[in-house]
C-alpha positions as CSV (number, residue, x, y, z in Angstrom):
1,X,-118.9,-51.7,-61.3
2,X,-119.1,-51.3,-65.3
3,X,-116.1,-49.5,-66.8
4,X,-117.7,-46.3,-67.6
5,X,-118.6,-46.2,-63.3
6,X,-114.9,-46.9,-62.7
7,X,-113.3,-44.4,-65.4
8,X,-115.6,-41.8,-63.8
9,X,-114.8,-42.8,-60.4
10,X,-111.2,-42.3,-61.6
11,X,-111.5,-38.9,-62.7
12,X,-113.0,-38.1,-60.2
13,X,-110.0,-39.2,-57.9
14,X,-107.4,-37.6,-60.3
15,X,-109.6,-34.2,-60.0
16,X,-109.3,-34.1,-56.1
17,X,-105.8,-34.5,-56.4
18,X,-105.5,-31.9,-59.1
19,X,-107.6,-29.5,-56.7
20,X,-105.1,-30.5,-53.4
21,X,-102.1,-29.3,-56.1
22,X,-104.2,-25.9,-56.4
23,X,-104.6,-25.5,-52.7
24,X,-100.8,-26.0,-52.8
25,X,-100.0,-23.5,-54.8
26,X,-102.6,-20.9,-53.2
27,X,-101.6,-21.4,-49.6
28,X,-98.2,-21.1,-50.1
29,X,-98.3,-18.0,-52.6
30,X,-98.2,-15.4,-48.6
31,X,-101.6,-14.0,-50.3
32,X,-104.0,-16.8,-48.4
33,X,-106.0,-15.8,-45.7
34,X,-108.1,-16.4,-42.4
35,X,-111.3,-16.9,-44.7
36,X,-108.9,-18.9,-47.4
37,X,-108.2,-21.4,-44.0
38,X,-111.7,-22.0,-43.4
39,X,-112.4,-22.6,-47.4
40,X,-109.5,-25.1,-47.4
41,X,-111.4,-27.0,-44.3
42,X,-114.5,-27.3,-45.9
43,X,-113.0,-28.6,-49.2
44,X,-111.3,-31.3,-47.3
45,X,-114.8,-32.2,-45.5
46,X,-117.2,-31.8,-48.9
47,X,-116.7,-35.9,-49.4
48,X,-114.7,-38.8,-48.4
49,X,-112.6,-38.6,-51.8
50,X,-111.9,-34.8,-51.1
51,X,-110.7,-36.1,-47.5
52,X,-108.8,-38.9,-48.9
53,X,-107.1,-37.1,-51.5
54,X,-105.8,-35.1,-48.6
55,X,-104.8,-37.7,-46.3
56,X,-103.1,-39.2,-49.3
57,X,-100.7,-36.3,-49.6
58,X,-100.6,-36.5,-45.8
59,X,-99.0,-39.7,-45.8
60,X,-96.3,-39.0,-49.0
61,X,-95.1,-36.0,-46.5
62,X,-94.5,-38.1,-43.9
63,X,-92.4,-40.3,-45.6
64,X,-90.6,-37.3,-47.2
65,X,-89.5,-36.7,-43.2
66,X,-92.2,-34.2,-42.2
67,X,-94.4,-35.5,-39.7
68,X,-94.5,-33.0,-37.7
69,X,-95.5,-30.6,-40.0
70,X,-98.6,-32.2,-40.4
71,X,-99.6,-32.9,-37.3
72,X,-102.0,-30.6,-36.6
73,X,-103.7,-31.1,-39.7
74,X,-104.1,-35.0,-39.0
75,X,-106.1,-34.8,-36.2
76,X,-108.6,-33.1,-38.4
77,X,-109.2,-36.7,-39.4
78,X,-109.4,-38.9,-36.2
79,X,-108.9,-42.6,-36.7
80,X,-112.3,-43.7,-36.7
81,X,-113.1,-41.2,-39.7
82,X,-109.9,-41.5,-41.3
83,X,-110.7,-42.4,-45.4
84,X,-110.2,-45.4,-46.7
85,X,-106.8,-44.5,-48.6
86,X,-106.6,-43.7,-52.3
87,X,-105.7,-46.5,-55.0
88,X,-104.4,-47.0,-58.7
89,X,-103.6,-43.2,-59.0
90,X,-100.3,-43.0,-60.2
91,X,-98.6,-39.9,-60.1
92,X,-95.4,-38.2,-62.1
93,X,-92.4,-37.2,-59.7
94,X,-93.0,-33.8,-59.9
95,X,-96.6,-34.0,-59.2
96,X,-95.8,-36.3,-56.2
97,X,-93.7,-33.4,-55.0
98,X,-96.2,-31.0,-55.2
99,X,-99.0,-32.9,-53.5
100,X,-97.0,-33.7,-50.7
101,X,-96.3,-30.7,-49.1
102,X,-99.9,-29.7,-49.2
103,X,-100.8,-30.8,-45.8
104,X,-97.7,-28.9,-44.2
105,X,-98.7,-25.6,-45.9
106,X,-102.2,-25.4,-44.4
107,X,-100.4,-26.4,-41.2
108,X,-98.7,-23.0,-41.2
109,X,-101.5,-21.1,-42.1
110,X,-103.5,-22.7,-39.2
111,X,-100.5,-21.4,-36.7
112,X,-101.2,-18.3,-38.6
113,X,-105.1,-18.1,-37.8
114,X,-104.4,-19.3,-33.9
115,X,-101.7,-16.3,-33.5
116,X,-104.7,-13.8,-35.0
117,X,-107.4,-15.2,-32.4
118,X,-104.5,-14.6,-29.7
119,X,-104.6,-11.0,-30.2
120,X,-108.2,-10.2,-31.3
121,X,-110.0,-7.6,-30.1
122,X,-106.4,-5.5,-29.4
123,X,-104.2,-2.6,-31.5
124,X,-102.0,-4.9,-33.3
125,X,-99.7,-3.9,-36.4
126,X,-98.2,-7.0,-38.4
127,X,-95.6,-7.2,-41.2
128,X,-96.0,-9.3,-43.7
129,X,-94.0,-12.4,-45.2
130,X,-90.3,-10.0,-46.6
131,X,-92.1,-6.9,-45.5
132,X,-90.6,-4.2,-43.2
133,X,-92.0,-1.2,-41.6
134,X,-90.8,1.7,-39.0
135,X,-94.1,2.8,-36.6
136,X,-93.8,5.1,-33.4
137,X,-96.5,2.9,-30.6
138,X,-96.1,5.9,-28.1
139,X,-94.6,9.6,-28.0
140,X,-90.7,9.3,-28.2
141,X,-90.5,5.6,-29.4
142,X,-89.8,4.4,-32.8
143,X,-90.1,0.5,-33.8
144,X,-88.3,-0.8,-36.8
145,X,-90.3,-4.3,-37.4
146,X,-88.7,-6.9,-39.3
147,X,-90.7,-9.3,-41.6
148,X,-93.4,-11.8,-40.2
149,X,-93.8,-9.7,-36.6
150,X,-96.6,-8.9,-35.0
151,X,-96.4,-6.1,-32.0
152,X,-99.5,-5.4,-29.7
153,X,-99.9,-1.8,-28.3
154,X,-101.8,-1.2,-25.1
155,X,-100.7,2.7,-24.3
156,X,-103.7,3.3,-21.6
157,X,-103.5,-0.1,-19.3
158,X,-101.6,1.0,-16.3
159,X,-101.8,-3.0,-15.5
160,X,-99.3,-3.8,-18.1
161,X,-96.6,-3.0,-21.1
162,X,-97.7,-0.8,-23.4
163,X,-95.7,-2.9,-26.0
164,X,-95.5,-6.3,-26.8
165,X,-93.2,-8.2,-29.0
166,X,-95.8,-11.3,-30.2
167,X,-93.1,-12.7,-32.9
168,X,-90.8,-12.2,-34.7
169,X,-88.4,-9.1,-34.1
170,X,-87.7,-5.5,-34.2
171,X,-85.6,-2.7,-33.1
172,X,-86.7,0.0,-30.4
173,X,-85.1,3.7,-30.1
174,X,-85.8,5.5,-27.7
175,X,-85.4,9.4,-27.9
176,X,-83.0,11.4,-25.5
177,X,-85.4,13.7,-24.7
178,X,-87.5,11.3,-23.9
179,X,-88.7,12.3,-20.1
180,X,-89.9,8.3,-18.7
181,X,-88.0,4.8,-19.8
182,X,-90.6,2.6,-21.6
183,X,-91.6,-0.8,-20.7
184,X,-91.9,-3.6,-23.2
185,X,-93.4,-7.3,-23.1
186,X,-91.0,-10.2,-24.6
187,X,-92.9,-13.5,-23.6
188,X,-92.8,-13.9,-19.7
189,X,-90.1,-11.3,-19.3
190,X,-90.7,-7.2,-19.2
191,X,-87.9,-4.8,-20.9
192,X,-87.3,-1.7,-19.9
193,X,-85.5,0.2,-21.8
194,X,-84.3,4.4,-20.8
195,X,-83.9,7.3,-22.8
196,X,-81.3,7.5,-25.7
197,X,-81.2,3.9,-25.7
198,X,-81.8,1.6,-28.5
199,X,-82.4,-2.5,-28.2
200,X,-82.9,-5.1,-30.6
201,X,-85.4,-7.8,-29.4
202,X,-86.5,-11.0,-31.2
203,X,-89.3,-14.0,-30.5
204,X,-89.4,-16.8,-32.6
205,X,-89.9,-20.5,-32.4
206,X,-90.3,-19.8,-28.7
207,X,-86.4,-18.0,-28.6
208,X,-86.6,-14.7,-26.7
209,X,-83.4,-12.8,-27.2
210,X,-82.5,-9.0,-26.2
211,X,-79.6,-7.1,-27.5
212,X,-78.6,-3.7,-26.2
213,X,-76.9,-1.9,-29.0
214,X,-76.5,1.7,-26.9
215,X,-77.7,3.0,-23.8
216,X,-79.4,1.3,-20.5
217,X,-82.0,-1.9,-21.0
218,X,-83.0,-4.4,-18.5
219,X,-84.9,-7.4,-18.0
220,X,-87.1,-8.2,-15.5
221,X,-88.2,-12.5,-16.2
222,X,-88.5,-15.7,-13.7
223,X,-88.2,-13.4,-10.6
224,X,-84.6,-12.2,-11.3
225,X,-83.7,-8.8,-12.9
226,X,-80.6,-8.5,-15.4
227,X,-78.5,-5.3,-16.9
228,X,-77.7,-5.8,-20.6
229,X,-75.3,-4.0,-21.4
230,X,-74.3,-2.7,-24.9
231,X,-73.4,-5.0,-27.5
232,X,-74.5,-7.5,-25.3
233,X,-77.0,-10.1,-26.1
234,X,-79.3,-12.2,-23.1
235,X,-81.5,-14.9,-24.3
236,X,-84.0,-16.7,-22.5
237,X,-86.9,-19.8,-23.1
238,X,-89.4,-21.6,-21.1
239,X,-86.4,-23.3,-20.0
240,X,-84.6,-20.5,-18.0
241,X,-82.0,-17.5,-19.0
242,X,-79.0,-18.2,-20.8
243,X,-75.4,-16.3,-20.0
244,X,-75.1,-13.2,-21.7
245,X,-72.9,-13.3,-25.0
246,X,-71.6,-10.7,-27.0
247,X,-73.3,-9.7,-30.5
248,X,-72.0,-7.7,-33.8
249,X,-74.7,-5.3,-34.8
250,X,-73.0,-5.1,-38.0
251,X,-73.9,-8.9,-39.0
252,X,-76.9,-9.7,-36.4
253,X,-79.0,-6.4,-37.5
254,X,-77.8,-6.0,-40.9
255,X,-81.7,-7.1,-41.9
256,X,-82.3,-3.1,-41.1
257,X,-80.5,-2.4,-44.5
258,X,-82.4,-4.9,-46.2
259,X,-79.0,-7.4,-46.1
260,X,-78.7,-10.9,-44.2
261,X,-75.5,-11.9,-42.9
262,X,-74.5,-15.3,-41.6
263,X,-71.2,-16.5,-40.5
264,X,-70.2,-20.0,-40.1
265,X,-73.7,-21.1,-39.4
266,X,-75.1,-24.3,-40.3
267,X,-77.1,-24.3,-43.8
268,X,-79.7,-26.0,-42.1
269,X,-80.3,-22.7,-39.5
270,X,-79.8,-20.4,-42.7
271,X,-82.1,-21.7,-44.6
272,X,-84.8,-21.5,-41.4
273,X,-84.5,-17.9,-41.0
274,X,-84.6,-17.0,-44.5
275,X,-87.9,-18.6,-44.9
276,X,-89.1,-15.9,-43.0
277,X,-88.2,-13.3,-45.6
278,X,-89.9,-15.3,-48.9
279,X,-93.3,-16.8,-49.4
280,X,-93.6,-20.7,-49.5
281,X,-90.5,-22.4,-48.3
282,X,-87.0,-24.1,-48.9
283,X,-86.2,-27.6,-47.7
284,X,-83.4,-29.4,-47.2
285,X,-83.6,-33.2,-47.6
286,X,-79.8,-33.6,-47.6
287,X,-78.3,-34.4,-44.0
288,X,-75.1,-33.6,-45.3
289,X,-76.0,-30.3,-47.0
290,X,-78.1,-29.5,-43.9
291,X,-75.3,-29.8,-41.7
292,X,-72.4,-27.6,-43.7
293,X,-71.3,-24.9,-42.2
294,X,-71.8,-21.6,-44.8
295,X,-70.6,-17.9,-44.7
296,X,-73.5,-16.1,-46.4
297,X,-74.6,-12.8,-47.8
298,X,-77.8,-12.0,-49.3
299,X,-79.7,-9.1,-49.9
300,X,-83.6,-9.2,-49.5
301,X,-84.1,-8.5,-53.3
302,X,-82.3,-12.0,-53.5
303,X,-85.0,-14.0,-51.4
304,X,-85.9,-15.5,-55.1
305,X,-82.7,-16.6,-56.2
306,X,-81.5,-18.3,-52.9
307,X,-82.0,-21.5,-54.0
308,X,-80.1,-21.0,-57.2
309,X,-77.2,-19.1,-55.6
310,X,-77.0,-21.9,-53.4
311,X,-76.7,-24.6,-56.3
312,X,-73.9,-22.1,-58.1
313,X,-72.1,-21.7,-54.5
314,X,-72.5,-25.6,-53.7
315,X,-73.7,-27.6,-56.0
316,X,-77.0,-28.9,-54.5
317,X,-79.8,-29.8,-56.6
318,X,-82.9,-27.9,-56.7
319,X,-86.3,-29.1,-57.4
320,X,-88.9,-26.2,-57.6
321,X,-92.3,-27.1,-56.5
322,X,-94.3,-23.8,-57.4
323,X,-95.1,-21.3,-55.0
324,X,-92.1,-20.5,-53.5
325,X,-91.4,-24.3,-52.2
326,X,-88.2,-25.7,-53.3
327,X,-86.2,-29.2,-52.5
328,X,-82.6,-28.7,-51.9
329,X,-80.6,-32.2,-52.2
C-alpha cells in the first residue's frame, strides 16, 4: 500500500471514530428516537470499518467494567462476522472516554424500543426522562406519574385491569365518592385499591413495590392475597413477596414536589435512581465512593449540578463526557 492509500485509509478510520463520538453524544442527549435506533444500526452495518469502529469502543467499555451494558449490542456482531479490530489509532483520554460508552448508550435505547413494541397497538401515556405529569385513566381516578413511566389503559376489557403500571412509578387517588374500587396491574400481581384511598406503586429493574399512604389497598400476586395497610410498604419480584416494612411518605414520595430524599443509602443506589431524572448518565468507577453511605437532598432543578455537588460534598473527581455522561472517581 503506497502512503497516500494508507493516510487515506487512516482518515478514514479516524472519521468512523469521530462519527461513533457523534452517535454518542446524540443518543445520550433523551431527544433520540425509535427511527434514530434503526439509523444508528444501519451506520454500524454501512462497512466493516463503520462496524469496527464500533466494536472498538465495545471492547474499551468492557474494560472500563461494563460488560453487561453492552451485551445486547454485541451480538449484533456474531463471532464469525466480528471485524477485524482497529489499529494504530491513537486516541486522547478524553476522546477514549467518550468513545467508550457509545455501545452502552444504544443499549439503552434498544431496551427503550423493545418496551414500545411491548405495548403497541394499546392507550399508553409515557413521561419522559425528568418529566412528570398528573392524568385521570378512568372517572374518579387521578395518576401522578413520575419520570421515565409508562402506564397502559384498557377501561373496556372486562378480562383485565383497566391500569397498568409498565415502569417506572406513580401515585393513584382515588376519590371518596367514588361508587366501585379500581383494579390495577403491577407485573404478575393485581391491586385493588377502594375509595378515598391513595397508593404509591413502583416497577423498575424488575422491583415491584406498593405503598398504601391512606385508605384500603390490596394485592392479589402468586396465589395469595395481602392487606397493605397505611404507611405500609409490600414488595415483591419474580422471586416471591417480601415482609411488609414500614415507609415515610415524607422522604419516599418527596419526588411529588419535585425534591429527592435519601437517607443513609449507599451512593452507588443514589446515583441509580437519579439517572432516571437526567438525560445521559453518572458512573461511578470508584468502589469506595460507590459504597459510602450519603444523606442526600436534591431538588429536580439540580439533576445538572449532581455531579458537581457531589465533588463540593465529597471530593470525587468528575470527568464530563458530553451529553449528560459523567465519571465519578
Amino acid at each position: 500500500m503506497d502512503m497516500d492509500a494508507a493516510r487515506r485509509e487512516e482518515r478514514h478510520r479516524e472519521e468512523c471514530l469521530r462519527q461513533a463520538r457523534a452517535w454518542l453524544i446524540h443518543l445520550t442527549s433523551g431527544q433520540a428516537t425509535r427511527e434514530d435506533g434503526e439509523a444508528f444500526r444501519l451506520w454500524c452495518g454501512r462497512s466493516q470499518d463503520h462496524a469496527a469502529a464500533f466494536a472498538h469502543t465495545r471492547r474499551m467499555w468492557d474494560d472500563l467494567g461494563s460488560a453487561h451494558a453492552a451485551f445486547e449490542l454485541h451480538h449484533r456482531f456474531p463471532t464469525q462476522q466480528r471485524p477485524t479490530p482497529i489499529r494504530g489509532v491513537r486516541m486522547g483520554r478524553r476522546a477514549f472516554l467518550v468513545a467508550a460508552v457509545t455501545s452502552a448508550a444504544a443499549a439503552v435505547l434498544v431496551a427503550r424500543v423493545r418496551m414500545d413494541e411491548l405495548v403497541r397497538g394499546d392507550t399508553e401515556i409515557k413521561t419522559a426522562t425528568g418529566e412528570q405529569r398528573s392524568i385521570q385513566p378512568v372517572e374518579g381516578v387521578t395518576v401522578q406519574m413520575n419520570t421515565q413511566s409508562a402506564i397502559r389503559f384498557r377501561p373496556a376489557d372486562p378480562n383485565s385491569a383497566p391500569v397498568t403500571l409498565l415502569r417506572g412509578e406513580a401515585i393513584v387517588t382515588v376519590d371518596p365518592g367514588r361508587t366501585s374500587s379500581v383494579s390495577i396491574q403491577l407485573g404478575q400481581g393485581v391491586i385493588t385499591v377502594t375509595a378515598g384511598s391513595q397508593l404509591s406503586m413502583r416497577c423498575i429493574d424488575g422491583d415491584f413495590r406498593i405503598s398504601c399512604l391512606q385508605g384500603k389497598t390490596s394485592l392479589n400476586v402468586f396465589g395469595r392475597h395481602y392487606d397493605v395497610k397505611p404507611l405500609q410498604q409490600v414488595a415483591f419480584t419474580d422471586a416471591g413477596v417480601a415482609a411488609p416494612v414500614a415507609v415515610n411518605p415524607a422522604v419516599a414520595f418527596a419526588w411529588r414536589d419535585r425534591v429527592l430524599i435519601y437517607e443513609d443509602q449507599p451512593l452507588a443506589e443514589i446515583i441509580h435512581d437519579i439517572n432516571r431524572y437526567r438525560p445521559g448518565k453518572i458512573i461511578i468507577t470508584d468502589e469506595a465512593l460507590a459504597e459510602r453511605r450519603v444523606h442526600a437532598r436534591f431538588t429536580l432543578d439540580q439533576m445538572a449540578d449532581v455531579a458537581t455537588l457531589i465533588h463540593d460534598a465529597y471530593g470525587a473527581h468528575v470527568t464530563t463526557l458530553g451529553g449528560g455522561w459523567v465519571l465519578l472517581s
